[in-house]
N, C-alpha and C positions, 0 to 999 in steps of 0.2 A: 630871387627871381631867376629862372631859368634862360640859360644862354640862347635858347632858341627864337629868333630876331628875322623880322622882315624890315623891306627897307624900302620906304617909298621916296622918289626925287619931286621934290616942290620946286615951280618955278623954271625948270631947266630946258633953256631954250627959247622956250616962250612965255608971258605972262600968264598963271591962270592953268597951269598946264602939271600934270599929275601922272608918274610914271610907276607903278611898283616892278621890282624886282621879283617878284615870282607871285602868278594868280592863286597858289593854292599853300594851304600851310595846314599838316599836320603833327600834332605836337596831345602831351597825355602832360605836360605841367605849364605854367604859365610864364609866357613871354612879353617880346617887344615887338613896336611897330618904332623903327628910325626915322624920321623923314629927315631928310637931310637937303637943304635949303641950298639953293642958287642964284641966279641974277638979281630977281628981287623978293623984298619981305614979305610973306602973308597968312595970312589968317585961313587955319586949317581946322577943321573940324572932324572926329573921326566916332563911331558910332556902332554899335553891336546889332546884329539881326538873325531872324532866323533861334533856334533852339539854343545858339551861342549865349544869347543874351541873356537865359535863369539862369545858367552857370558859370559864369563870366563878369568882371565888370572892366570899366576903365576908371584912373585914379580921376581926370578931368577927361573933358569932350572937346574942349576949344583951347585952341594951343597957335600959340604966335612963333615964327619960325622965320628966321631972321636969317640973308643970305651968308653962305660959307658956314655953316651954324650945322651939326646933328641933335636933333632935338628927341629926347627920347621918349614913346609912349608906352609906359607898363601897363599888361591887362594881365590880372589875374583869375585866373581860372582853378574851380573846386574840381578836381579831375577825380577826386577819392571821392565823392558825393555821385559818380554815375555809375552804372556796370553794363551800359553798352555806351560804343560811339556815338555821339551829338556834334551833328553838320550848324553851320551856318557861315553867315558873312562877317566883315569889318570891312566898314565902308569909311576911306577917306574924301573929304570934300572940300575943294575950295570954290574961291568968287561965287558966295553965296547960292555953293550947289550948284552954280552952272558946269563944272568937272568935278567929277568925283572918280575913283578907282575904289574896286569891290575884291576881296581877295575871301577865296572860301575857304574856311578854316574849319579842318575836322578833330575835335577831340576826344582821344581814348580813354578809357578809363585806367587812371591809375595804378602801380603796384597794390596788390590788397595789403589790410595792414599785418601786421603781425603784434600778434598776441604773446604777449611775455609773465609765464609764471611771474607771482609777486617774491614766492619764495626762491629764487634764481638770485635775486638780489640781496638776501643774508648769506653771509659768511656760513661755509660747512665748518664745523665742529668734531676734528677726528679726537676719537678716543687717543688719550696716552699711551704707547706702548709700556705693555707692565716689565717691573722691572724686576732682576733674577731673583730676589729675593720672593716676590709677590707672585713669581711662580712656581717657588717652593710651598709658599706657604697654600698656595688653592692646591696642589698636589696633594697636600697633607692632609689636609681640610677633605678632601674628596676620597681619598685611602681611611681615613679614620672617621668621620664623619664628625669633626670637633671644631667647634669655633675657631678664628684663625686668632680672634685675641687670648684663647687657651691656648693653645701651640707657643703666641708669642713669652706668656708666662712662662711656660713648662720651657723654653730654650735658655729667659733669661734666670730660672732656678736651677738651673743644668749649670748653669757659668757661676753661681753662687754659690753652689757646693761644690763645683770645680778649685773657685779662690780656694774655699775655706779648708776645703782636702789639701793644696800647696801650702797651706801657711799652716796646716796641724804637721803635716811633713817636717818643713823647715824649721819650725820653732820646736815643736812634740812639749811633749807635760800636758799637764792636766787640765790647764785652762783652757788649750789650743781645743784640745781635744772636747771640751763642755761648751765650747764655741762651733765648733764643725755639726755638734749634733744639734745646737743652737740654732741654724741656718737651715739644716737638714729638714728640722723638724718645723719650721718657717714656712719652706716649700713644699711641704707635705699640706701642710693646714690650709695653702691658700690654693692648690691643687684640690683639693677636696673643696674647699668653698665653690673653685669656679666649673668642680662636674655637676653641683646640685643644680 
């Protein structure tokens, strides 16, 4: 419910007797009518007219209001349902409509809505930044025009015949040496498998 409230006095002063606080109320959401009770108890009745009434309603019409008492009356109003202003009244009434008070109520049309992409409400999805390696290897890939899982072979038979040259090195004789070309010739064969 929207804070914007008129306030009408029941009873004050004289029996039967009906005072609002201000003739006119403009307002684009829906409010309240206070009445706010005095000397003695009574029976109020309050009511929509005017073009107010299709867009508008009240929760009840007939309301008991008991002195020293504010008694609250919620009307709500479809203000997103119009797109020009709609006048009318609300009429309070007591002692069986022999006093009533009429307060003319003009309301605006609403903020229009807003429209929200659906796709605004999934999570964005950034790529991974690649990492140094991953941009050696599209480097290579693009200089030589060779799969990057050929590259990854050909680096790790480069470090294979690396071992195997340190340890024909280190140890030497013949075995070392029928092992070096063992490896050599390993990475040769699967080199040529992975250019066909």
């Amino acid at each position: 419910m929207s804070g914007t409230e008129v306030a009408v006095h029941v009873n004050r002063g004289a029996a039967e007797a009906l005072e609002a606080t201000s003739g006119t109320l403009e307002t684009s959401a829906s409010f309240s009518v206070l009445l706010y009770g005095h000397e003695t108890p009574a029976h109020v009745h309050c009511r929509l007219d005017g073009d107010l009434e299709r867009i508008a309603s009240l929760g009840e019409s007939n309301y008991y209001v008991e002195p020293e008492t504010v008694t609250r009356v919620p009307v709500t109003v479809a203000a997103d349902a119009i797109d020009r202003p709609v006048d009318g009244r609300l009429e309070v009434l007591t002692g069986y409509g022999s006093e009533s008070v009429s307060i003319a109520v003009t309301v605006e049309p609403g903020p229009p809505g807003v429209d929200v992409d659906e796709s605004l409400a999934e999570p964005t999805r950034s790529e991974p930044e690649p990492t140094a390696f991953d941009r050696a290897v599209d480097r290579c890939s693009a200089v030589t025009a060779v799969e990057p899982a050929t590259l990854v072979v050909l680096a790790l038979g480069a470090v294979a015949v690396g071992v195997a040259g340190v340890t024909t090195a280190t140890i030497g004789g013949p075995v070392a040496t029928a092992g070096l070309g063992i490896v050599g010739g390993g990475v040769l064969v699967a080199l040529f498998l992975l250019l066909q």
